[in-house]
N, C-alpha and C positions, 0 to 999 in steps of 0.2 A: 404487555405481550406475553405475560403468563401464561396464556392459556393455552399455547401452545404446548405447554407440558403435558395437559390434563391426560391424553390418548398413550403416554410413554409408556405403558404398563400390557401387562395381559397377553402379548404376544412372546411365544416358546422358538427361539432361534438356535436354530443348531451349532454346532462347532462351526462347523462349514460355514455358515449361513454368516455368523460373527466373522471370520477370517476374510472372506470375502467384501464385506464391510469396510474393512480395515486398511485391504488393500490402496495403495498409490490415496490415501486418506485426506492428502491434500487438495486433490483435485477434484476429489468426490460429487458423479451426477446423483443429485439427490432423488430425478426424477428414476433415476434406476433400480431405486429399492421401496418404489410404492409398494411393489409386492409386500412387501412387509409390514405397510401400513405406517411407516414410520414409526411402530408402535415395540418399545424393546424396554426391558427394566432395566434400572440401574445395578441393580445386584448382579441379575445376567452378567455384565461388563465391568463390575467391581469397579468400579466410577467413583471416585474421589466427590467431584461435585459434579451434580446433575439440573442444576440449572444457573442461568449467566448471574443471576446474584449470589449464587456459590463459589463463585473464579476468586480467587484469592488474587489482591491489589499489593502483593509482594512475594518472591522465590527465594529459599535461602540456599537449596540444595538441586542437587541434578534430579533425585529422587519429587521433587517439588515441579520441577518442568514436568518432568512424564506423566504425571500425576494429573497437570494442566493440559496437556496434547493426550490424552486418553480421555479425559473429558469432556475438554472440545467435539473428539470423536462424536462421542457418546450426544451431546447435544445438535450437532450436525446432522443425524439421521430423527430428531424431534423436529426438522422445519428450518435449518435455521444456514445460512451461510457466512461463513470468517474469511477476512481481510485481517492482514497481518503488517505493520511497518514497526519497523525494529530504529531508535535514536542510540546513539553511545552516550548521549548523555541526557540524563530526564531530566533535566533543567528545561531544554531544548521546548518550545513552543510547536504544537503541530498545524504550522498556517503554509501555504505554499510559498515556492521560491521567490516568485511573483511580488510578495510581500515580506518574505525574508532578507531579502534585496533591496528595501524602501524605494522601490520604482512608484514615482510618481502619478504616472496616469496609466493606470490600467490599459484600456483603450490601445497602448502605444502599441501593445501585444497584437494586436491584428498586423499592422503595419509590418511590424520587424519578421513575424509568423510569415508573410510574402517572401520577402525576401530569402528565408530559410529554405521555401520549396523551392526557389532558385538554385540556391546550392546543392541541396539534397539532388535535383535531378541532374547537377554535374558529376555526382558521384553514385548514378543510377539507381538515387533510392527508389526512385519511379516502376522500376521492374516487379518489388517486391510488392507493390499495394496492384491487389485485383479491382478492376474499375467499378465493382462494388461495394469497394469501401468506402468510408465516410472523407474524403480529403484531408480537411481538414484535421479532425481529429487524430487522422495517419500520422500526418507530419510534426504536429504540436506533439504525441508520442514521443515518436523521435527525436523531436525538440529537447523533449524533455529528458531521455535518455544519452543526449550529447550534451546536457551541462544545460540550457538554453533556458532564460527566469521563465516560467509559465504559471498560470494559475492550476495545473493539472497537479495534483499531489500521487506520490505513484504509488499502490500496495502492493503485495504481494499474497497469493491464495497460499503461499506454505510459511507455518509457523517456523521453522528449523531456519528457512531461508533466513527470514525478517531479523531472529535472535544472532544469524551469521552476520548480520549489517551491524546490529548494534553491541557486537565484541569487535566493531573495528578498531586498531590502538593507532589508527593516526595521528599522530600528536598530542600523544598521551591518553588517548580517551580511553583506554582500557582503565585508568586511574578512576573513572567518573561512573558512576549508577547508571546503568543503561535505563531504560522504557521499553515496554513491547505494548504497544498499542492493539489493539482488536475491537474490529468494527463487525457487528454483528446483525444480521436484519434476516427476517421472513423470506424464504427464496420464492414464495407463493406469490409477496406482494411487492418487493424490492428486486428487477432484475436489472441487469448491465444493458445499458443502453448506446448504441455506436450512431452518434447524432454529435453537431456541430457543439463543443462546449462552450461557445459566448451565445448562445440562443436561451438560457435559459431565464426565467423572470421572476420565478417563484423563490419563496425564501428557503429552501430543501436542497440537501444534499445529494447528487445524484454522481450515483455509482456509473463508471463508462468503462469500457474494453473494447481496444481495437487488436484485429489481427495484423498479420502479414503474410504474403502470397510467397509463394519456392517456385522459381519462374524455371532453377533447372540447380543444379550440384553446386553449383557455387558458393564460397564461403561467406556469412551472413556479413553484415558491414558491420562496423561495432554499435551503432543505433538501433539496429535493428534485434542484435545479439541480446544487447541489454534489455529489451522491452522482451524476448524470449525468456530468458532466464526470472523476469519477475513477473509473467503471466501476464503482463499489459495492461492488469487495473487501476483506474484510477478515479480518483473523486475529483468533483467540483462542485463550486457551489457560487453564487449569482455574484456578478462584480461587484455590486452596493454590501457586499457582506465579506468580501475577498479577506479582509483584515479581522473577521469575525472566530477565533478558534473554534473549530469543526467539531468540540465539545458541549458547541453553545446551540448548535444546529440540527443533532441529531435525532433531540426527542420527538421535535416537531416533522423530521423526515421519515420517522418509524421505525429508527434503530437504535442501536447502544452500542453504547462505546467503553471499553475500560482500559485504565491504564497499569500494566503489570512493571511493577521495578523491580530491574531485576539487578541489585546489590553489585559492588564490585566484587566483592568478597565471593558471588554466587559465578558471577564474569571470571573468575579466577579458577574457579571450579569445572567450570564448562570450558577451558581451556584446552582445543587439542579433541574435545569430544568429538566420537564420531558421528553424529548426528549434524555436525558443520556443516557447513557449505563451504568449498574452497571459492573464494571473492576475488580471484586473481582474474576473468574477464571481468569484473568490475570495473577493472582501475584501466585506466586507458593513456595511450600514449599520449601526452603535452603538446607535442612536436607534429600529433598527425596534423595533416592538413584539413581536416574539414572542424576539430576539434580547435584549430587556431581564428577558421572562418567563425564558429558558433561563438567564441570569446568575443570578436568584433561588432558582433550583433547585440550582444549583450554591451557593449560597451554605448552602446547605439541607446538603450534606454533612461530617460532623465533619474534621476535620483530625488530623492527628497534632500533637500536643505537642513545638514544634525539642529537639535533644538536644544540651545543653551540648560543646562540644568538649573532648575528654579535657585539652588541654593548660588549657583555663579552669578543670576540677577541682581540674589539680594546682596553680595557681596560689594558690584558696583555700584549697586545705588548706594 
C-alpha cells in the first residue's frame, strides 16, 4: 500500500490552507480536501514520520505522542483512514468480547441479540434508530455499548479518546503498559459498511458504523450515549475466524495494523494531560435497570468447559 505515498509531494499549501486541515482532525472528510490533491510534503508539516512504516511501536514521552498525532495527520490527507482502540494493558489480546468470554457457540448471539431488541424497545431505544437503519446492527451497537458478549469489537476515530480508555486505573491498570492499536486502510478502497454483521462469508475484516436518530431533546440513554462518544466503529470479521486475532486478518483485508506501547512510565506522564478525555459517561451505573437486564442475557450464553493445564494431566497420571 506504499504507493499511496508516491503523489505526497509538490503541492504549496498555505498557512490557512494547513490550519484548516488540522481542524476537528479526528473526524476528518478526506473527500473534502481533494482540492488539494491529497498531495502535501512532509517538510511542509514537519512530520515526524511520514509513512505507516515510520509510526514508531513504542512512546516514552508526551513530546512522542504529539509527534505520533501530527503524523497520523499528515498521513491522513495521503489517502488513508485511522481507527483507534486504546487496552490498559498490552498483554490484553485484541479478539472480541464474544471470545473474550469463552462463549461456546457463537451462533447463540443471534438468539440472545432477539431478546435484547425486546428490552431495548422497553426502554424506547426504538425511537432513536431512523427506519433506515440497518436493525440489527442498531441494536448489536447498543448491545455492545451496555456490556452485552458480541463479536462487534468497537474503535474509536479519535486518537486522544482510545489513549483516555487505555489510562484507565481500574484495578490497578495504570501499573500495567497500555497498547494503542491503529487500524489503518485506503478510504478509496475500505469504506464503513451498515449491513447485518453475521452475513458476512469471506475471510476479511470489515469495518461497520452505525448511526442514531434525535427523535426530539431528550437525554440520550446510556447505549446510545456510549456509541456517541466513540463514533460507532466497529469491526468484524466471519464467525469461523471469530477466535482468529484481527492481526492475522488484516493483510489479506487491505489494511494495517500497529500496535503502539505506550509504557507506564509514558501513562504516568500523560497523567492529568489535557488532551484527555474525561471517561466519566463511560462508567455506568450497576444498579440501572436495563444494565441488570443486559448482565442476564449474558448470563444466558453457554461458556466453554476450563481445559486442565497439560502439566495438571501429567501430574495425575
Amino acid at each position: 500500500m506504499q504507493e499511496n505515498y508516491e503523489n505526497c509531494n509538490n503541492v504549496n499549501l498555505t498557512d490557512d490552507d494547513i490550519e484548516h486541515l488540522f481542524d476537528n482532525q479526528e473526524t476528518l472528510d478526506l473527500d473534502s480536501i481533494e482540492d488539494f490533491g491529497c498531495q502535501v510534503s512532509s517538510s511542509q508539516i514537519k512530520v515526524k514520520y511520514s509513512h505507516l512504516s515510520d509510526v514508531p511501536r513504542i512512546v516514552h514521552s508526551i513530546l512522542e505522542v504529539k509527534d505520533l498525532e501530527l503524523s497520523i495527520s499528515f498521513i491522513r490527507m495521503c489517502g488513508y483512514q485511522f481507527l483507534f482502540r486504546g487496552l490498559p494493558n498490552a498483554s490484553y489480546d485484541l479478539l472480541p468480547t464474544i471470545v473474550w468470554n469463552k462463549v461456546e457457540n457463537y451462533d447463540q448471539e443471534k438468539e440472545i441479540l432477539n431478546e435484547l431488541i425486546e428490552i431495548c424497545k422497553k426502554y424506547e431505544y426504538e425511537d432513536f434508530r431512523h427506519p433506515s437503519f440497518n436493525k440489527t446492527l442498531f441494536y448489536m451497537a447498543v448491545g455492545r455499548h451496555l456490556g452485552m458478549h458480541s463479536r462487534l469489537m468497537d474503535w474509536s476515530a479519535s486518537m486522544w479518546k482510545s489513549i483516555s480508555f487505555l489510562m484507565n486505573d481500574k484495578d490497578g491498570l495504570l501499573e500495567n503498559d497500555g497498547a494503542l492499536w491503529i487500524l489503518a486502510y485506503p478510504h478509496k478502497s475500505v469504506q464503513p459498511e451498515k449491513i447485518t454483521p453475521f452475513s458476512f462469508t469471506d475471510h476479511k475484516i470489515h469495518v461497520l458504523r452505525e448511526d442514531y436518530y434525535l427523535p426530539d431533546d431528550r437525554d440520550l440513554p446510556i447505549g446510545i450515549k456510549r456509541m456517541d462518544h466513540q463514533n460507532g466503529f466497529f469491526t468484524v470479521q466471519p464467525e469461523d475466524l471469530l477466535d482468529v486475532p484481527i492481526e492475522n486478518l488484516v493483510a489479506s483485508s487491505g489494511m494495517e495494523l500497529i500496535k503502539v506501547i505506550i509504557p507506564k512510565e509514558t501513562k504516568a506522564l500523560l497523567k492529568g494531560y489535557k488532551e484527555l478525555v474525561d471517561l466519566r459517561w463511560m462508567y455506568v451505573d450497576e444498579n440501572e435497570p436495563i444494565i441488570e437486564e443486559v448482565k442476564q442475557l449474558n448470563d444466558k450464553f453457554i461458556i466453554k468447559e476450563p481445559v486442565l493445564p497439560r502439566s495438571v494431566g501429567c501430574a495425575i497420571r
